[in-house]
BAVO-908363 format. One record per residue: residue in three letters; x, y, z of N, C-alpha, C, O, CB in turn. Coordinates in steps of 0.001 Angstrom, whole numbers, padded with zeros to 6 digits, always signed. Atoms other than C-alpha are relative to their C-alpha. Glycine has a CB too. Layout:
<nodes>
ALAXYZXYZXYZXYZXYZ;...
</nodes>
This chain:
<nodes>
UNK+000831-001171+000000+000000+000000+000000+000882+001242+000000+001747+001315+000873-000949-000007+001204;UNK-000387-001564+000405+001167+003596-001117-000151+000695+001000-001230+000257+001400-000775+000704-001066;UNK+000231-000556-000601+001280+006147+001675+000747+001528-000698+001916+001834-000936+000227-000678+001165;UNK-000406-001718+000421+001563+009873+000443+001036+000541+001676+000699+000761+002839-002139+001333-000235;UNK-001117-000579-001381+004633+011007+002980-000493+001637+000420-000180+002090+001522+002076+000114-000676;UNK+000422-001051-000782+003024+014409+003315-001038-000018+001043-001023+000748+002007-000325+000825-000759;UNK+000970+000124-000930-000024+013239+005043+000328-000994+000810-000631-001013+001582-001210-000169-000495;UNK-001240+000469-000844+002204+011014+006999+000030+000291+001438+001147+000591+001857+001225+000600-000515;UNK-000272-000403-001690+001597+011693+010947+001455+000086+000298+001927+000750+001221-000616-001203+001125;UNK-001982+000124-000694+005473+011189+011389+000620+000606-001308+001809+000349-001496+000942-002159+000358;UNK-000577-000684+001163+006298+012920+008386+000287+001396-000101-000237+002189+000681-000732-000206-000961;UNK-000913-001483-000342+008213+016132+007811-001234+001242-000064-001014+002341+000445+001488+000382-001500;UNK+000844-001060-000146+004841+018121+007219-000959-000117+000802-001946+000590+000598-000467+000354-000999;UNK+001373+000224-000954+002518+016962+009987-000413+001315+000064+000153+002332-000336+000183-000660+001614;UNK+000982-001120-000334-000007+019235+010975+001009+001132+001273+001435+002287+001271-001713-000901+000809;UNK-000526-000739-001435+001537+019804+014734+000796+000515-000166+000842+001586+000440+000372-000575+001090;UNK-001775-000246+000504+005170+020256+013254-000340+001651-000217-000024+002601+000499+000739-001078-001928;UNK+000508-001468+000703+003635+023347+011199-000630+000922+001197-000451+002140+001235-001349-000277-001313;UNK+000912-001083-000775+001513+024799+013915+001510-000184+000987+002200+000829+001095-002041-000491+000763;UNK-001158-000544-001346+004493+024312+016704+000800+000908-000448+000890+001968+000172+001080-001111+000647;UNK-000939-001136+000661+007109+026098+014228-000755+000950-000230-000251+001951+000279+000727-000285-001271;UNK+000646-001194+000411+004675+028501+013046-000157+000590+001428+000723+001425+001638-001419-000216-000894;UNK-000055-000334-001244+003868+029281+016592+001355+000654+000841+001263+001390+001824-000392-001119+000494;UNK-001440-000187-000787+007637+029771+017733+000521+001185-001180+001243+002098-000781+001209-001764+000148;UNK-000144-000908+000337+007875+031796+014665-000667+001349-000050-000126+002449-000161+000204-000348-000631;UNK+000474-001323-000723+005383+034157+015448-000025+000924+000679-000269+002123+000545-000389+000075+000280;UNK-000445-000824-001235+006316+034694+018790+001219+001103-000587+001106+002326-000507+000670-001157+001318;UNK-001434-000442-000032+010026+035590+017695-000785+001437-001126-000288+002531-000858+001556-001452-000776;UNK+000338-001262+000916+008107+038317+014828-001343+000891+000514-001839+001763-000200-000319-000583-001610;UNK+000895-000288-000984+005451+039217+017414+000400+001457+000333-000282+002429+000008+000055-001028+001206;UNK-000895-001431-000996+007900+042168+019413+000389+001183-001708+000370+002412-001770+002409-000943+001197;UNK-000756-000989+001089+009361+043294+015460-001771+000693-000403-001769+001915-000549+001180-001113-001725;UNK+001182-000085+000420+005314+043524+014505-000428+001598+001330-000757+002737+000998-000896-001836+000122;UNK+000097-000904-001137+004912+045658+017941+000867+001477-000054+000613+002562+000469+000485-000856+001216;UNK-001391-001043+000216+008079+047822+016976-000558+001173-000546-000366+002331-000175+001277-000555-001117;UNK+000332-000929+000791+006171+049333+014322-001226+001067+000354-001695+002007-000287-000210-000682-001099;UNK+001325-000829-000391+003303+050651+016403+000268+000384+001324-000793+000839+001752-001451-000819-000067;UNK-000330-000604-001373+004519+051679+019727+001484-000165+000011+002182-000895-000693-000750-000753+001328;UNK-001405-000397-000169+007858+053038+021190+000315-001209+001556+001433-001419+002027+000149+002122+000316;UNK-000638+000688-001121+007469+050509+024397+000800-001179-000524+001759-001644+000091-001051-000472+001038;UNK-000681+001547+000341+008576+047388+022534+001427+000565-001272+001250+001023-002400-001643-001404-001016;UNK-001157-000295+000262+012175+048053+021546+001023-000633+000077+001990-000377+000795+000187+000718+000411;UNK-001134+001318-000386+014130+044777+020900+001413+000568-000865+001237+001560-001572-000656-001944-000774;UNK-001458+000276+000748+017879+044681+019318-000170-001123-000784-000909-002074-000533+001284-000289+000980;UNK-000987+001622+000233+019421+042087+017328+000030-001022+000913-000597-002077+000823+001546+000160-000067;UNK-000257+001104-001087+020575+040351+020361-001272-000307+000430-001344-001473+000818+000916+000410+001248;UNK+001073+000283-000986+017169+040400+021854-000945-001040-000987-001638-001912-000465-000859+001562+000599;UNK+000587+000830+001018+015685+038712+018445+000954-001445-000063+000357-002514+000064-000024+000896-001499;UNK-000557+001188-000228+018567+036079+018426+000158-000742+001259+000526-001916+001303+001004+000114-000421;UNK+000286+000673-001615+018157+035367+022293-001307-000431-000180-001623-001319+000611+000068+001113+001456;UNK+001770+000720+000071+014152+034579+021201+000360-001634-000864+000186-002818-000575-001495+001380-001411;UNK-000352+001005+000857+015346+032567+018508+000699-000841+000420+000196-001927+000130+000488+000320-000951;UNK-000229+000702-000583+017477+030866+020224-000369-000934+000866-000121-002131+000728+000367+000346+000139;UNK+000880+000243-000875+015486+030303+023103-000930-001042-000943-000567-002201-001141-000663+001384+000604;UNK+001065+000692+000457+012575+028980+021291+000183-000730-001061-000860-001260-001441-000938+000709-000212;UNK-000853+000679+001231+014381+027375+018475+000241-001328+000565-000188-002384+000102+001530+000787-000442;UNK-000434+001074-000712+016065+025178+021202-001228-000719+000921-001442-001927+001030+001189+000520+000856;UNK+001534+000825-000707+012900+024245+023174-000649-000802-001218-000855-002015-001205-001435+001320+000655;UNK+000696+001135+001084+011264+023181+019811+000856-000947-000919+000233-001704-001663-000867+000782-001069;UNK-000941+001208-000096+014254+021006+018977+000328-001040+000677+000497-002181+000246+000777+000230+000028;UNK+000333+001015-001496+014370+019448+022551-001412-000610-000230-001564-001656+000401-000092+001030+001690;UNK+001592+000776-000402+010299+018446+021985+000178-000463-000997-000113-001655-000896-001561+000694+000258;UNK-000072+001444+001111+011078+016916+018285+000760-001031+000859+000131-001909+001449+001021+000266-001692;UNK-000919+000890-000884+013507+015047+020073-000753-000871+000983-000774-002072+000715+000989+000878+000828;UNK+000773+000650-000380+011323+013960+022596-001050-000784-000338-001226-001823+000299-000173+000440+000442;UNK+000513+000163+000821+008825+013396+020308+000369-001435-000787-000428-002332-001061+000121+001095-000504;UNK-000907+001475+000933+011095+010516+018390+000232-000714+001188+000081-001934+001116+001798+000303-000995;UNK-000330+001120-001061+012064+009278+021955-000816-000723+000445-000473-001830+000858+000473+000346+001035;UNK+001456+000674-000060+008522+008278+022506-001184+000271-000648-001375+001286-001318-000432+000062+001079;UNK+001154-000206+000787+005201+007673+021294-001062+000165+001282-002255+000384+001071-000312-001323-001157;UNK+000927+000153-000343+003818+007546+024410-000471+001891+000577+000349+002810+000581+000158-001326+000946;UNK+000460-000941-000108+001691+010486+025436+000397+000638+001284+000307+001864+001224-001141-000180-000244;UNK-000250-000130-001034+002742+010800+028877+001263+000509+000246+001526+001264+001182-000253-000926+000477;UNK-001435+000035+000058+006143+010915+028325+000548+001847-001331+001594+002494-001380+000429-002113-000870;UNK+000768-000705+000892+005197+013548+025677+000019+001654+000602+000715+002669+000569-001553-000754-000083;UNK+000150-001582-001013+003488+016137+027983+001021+000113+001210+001124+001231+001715-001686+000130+000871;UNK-001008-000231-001245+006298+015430+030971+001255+000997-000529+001957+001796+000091+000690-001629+000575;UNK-001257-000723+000742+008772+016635+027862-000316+001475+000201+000273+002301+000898+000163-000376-001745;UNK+000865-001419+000095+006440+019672+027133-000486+000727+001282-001055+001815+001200-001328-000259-000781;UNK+000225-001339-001282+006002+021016+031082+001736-000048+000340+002195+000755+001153-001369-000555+001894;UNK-001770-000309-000324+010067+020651+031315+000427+000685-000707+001519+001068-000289+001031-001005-000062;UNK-000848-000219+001084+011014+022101+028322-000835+001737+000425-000172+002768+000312-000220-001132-001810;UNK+000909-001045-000305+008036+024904+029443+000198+000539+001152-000353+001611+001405-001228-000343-000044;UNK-000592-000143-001359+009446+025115+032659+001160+001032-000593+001193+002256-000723+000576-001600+000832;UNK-001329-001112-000084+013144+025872+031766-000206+001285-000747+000379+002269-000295+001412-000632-000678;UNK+000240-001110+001171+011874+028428+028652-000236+001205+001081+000349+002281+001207-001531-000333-001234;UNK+000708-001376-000410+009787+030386+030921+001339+000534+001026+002052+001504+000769-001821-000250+000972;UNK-001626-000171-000790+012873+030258+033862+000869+000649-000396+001257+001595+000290+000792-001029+000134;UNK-000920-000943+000516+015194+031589+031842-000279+001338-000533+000239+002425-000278+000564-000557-000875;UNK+000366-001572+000726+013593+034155+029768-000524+000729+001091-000321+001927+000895-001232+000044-001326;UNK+000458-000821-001210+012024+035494+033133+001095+000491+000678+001213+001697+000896-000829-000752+000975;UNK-001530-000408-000710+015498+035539+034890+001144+000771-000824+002139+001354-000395+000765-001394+000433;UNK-000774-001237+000484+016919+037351+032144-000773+001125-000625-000029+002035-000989+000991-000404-001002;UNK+000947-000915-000029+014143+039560+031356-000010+000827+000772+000332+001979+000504-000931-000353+000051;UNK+000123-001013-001379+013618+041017+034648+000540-000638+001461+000599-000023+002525-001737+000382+000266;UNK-000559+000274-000977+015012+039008+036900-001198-000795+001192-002361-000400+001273+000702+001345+000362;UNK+000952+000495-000490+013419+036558+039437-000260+000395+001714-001254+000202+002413+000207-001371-000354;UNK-000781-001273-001450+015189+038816+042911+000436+000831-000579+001432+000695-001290+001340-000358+001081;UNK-000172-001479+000550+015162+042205+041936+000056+000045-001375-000927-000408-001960+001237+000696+000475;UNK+000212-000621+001209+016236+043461+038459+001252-001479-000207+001870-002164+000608+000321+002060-000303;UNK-000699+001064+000625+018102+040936+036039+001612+000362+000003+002564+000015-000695-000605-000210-001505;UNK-001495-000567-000588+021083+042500+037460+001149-000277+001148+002341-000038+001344-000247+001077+000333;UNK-000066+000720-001124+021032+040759+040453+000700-001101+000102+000249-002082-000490-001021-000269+000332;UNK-000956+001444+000651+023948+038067+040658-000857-000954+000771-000742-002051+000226+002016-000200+000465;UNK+000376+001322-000470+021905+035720+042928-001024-000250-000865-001852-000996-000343-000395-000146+001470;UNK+001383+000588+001033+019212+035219+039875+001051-001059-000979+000619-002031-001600-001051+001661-001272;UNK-000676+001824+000255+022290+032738+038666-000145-001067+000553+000287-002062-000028+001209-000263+000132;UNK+000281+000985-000761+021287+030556+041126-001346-000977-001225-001419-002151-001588-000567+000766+001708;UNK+001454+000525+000395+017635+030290+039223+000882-000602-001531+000213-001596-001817-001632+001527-000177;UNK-000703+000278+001035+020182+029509+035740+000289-001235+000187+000207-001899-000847+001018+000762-000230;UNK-000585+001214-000230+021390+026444+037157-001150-001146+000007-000979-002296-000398+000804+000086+001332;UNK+000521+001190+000266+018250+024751+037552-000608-000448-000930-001451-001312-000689-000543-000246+000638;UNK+000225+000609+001217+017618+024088+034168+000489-000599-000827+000129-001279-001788-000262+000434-000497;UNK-001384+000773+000533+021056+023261+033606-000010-001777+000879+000246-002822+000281+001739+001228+000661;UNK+000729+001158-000442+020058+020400+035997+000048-001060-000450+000676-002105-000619-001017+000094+000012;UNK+001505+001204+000720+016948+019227+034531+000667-000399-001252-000059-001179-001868-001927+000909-000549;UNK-000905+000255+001544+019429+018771+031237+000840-000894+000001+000980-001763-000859+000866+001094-000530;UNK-001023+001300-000482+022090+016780+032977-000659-001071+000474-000308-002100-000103+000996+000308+001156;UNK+000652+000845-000390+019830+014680+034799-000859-000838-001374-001186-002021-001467-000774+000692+001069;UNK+000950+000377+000959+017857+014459+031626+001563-001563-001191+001630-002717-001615-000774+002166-001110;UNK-001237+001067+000859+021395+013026+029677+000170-001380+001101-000110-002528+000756+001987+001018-000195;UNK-000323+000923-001359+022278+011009+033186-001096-001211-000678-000708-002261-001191-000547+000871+001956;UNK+001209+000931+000388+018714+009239+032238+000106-000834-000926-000442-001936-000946-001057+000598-000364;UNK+000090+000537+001322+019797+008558+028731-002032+000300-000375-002841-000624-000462+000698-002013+000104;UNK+001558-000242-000195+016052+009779+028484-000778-001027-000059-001114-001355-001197-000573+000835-000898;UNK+000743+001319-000739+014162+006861+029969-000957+000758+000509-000899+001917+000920+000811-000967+001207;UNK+001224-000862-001017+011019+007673+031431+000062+000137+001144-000335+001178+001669-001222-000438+000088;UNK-000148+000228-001431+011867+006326+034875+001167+000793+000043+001515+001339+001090+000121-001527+000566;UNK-001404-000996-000661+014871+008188+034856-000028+001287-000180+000932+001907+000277+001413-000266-000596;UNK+000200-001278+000567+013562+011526+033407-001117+000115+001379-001446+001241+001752-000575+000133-001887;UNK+001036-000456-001192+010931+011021+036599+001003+000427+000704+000855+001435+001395-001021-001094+000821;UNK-001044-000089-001673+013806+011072+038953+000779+001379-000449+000795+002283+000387+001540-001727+000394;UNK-000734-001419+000433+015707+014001+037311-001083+000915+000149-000766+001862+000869+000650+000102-001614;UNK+000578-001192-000135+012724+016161+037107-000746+000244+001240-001467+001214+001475-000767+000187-001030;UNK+000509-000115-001267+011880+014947+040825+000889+000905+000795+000476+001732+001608-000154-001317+000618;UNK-000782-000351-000545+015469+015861+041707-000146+001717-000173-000124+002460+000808+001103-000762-000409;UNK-000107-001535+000219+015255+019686+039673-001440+000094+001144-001423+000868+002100-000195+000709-002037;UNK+000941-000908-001781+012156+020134+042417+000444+000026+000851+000203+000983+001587-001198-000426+000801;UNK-000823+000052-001526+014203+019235+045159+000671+001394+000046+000555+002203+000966+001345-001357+000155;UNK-001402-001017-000182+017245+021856+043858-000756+001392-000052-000230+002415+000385+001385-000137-001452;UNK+001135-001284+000467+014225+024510+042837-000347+000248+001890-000120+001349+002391-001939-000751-001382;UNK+000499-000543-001209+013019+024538+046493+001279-000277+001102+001077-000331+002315-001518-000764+000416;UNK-001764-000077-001051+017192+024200+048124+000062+001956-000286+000406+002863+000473+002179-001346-001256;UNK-000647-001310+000335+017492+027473+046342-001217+000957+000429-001022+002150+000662+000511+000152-001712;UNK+001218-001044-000781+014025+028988+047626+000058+000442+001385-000271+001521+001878-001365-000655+000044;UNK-000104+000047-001006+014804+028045+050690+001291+000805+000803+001336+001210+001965-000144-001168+000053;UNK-001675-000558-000404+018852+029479+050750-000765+001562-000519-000214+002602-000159+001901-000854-001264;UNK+000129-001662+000331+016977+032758+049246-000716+000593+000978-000566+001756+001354-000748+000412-001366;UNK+001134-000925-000856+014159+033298+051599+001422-000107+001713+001546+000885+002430-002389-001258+000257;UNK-001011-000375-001366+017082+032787+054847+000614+000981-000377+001073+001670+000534+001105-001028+000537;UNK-001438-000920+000409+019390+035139+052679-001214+001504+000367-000828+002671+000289+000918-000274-002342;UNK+000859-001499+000143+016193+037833+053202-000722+000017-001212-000560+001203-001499+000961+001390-000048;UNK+000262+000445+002052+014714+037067+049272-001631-000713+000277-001780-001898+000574+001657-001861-001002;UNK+001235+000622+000391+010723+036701+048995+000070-001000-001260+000392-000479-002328-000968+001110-000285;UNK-000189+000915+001152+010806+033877+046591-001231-001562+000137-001362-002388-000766+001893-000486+000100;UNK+000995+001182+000177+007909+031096+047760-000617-000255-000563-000777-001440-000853-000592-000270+000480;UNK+001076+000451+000677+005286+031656+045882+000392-000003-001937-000307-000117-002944-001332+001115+000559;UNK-000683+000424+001575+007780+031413+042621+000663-001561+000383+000414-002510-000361+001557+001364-000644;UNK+000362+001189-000051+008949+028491+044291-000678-001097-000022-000419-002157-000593+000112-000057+000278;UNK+000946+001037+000228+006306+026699+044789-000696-000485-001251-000918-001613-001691-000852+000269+000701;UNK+000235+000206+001745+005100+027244+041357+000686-000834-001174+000206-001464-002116+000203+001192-000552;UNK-000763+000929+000904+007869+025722+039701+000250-001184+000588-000022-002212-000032+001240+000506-000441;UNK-000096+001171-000728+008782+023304+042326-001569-001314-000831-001557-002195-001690-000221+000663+002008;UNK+000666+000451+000492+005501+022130+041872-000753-000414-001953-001651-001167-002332-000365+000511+000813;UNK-000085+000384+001538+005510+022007+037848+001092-001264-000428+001074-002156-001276+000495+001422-000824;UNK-001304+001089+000517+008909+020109+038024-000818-001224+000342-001057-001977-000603+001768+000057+000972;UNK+000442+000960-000311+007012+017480+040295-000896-000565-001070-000762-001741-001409-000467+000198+001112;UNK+001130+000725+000622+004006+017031+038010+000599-000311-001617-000188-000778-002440-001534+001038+000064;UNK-000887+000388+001390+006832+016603+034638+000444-001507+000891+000693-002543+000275+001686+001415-000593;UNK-000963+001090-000662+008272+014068+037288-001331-000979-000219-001206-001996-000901+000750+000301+001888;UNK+001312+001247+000311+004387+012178+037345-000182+000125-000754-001321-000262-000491-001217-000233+000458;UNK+000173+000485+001070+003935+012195+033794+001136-000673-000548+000995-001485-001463-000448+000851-000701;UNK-000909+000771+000458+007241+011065+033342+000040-001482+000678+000360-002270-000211+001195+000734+000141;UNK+000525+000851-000533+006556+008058+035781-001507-000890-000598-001627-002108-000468-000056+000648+001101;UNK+001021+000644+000512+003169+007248+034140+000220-000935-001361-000225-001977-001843-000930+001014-000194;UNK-000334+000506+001722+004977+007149+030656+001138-001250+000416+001503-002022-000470+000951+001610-001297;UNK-000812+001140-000577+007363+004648+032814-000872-001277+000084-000477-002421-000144+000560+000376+001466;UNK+001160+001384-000587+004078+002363+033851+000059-000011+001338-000685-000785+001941+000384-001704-000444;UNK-000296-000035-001174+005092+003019+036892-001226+001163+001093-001183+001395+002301+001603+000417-000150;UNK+000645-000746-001356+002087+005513+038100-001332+000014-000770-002339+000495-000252+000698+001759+000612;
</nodes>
């Protein structure tokens, strides 16, 4: 039997493929679209190749995941980690997550995505082992909430937020194990 490779679910033009890239390219022409009608949105170069980058590499990490499994679970655990570190970073260098993005202890918040990345290789990306890495980045997410709020640093209710996101990447990554 003949299968036309464009209509192809696993094929280079799926539907999702198109809407995720189209989506990531929007965003990145979103701020230049804004440029032209107000003076608040005022990116650079750098600030267009830091999007691109950014979101370039997140939707490279989810094909990737994507090929590493079929199962669905394993899937969305990729897509709240990968949604996790995106927002993490671009927030911590945006404006910063303690004070202004100027602030050297907002390197602290840099590291835990660097982590969830090592842990993620450590895994060889296994499901059971991508649970335990993205159980562990909650652990290091609420070490560093905890070393900020003694240092004087309101930071709980950003902890808890992510803490709690890493955990629930950690139970879909466990489900896509069989294990929950």
């Amino acid at each position: 039997m003949n299968r036309n490779t464009t209509s192809n679910e696993s094929g280079f033009f799926n539907a999702w493929r198109v809407i995720g890239w189209g989506t990531i390219v929007g965003l990145i022409l979103l701020p230049a679209a804004a440029m032209q009608f107000t003076g608040e949105v005022n990116w650079t170069a750098e600030d267009f190749v830091f999007a691109s980058v950014m979101l370039g590499g997140v939707g490279l990490a989810f094909e990737m995941a994507v090929r590493a499994s079929g199962s669905m679970a394993y899937r969305a655990g990729a897509a709240v980690a990968l949604g996790l570190c995106l927002l993490l970073l671009w927030a911590n260098a945006a404006v910063g997550i303690v004070g202004s993005e100027d602030e050297p202890v907002n390197l602290l918040f840099n590291l835990i995505p660097l982590l969830a990345l090592f842990g993620a290789i450590g895994a060889r990306f296994r499901a059971s082992g991508m649970a335990v890495a993205m159980a562990a980045t909650a652990g290091a997410q609420v070490l560093v909430g905890i070393g900020l709020q003694m240092a004087g640093h309101f930071t709980w209710v950003f902890t808890g937020i992510w803490a709690a996101g890493w955990l629930f990447s950690a139970w879909l990554f466990r489900r896509a194990a069989g294990k929950g």
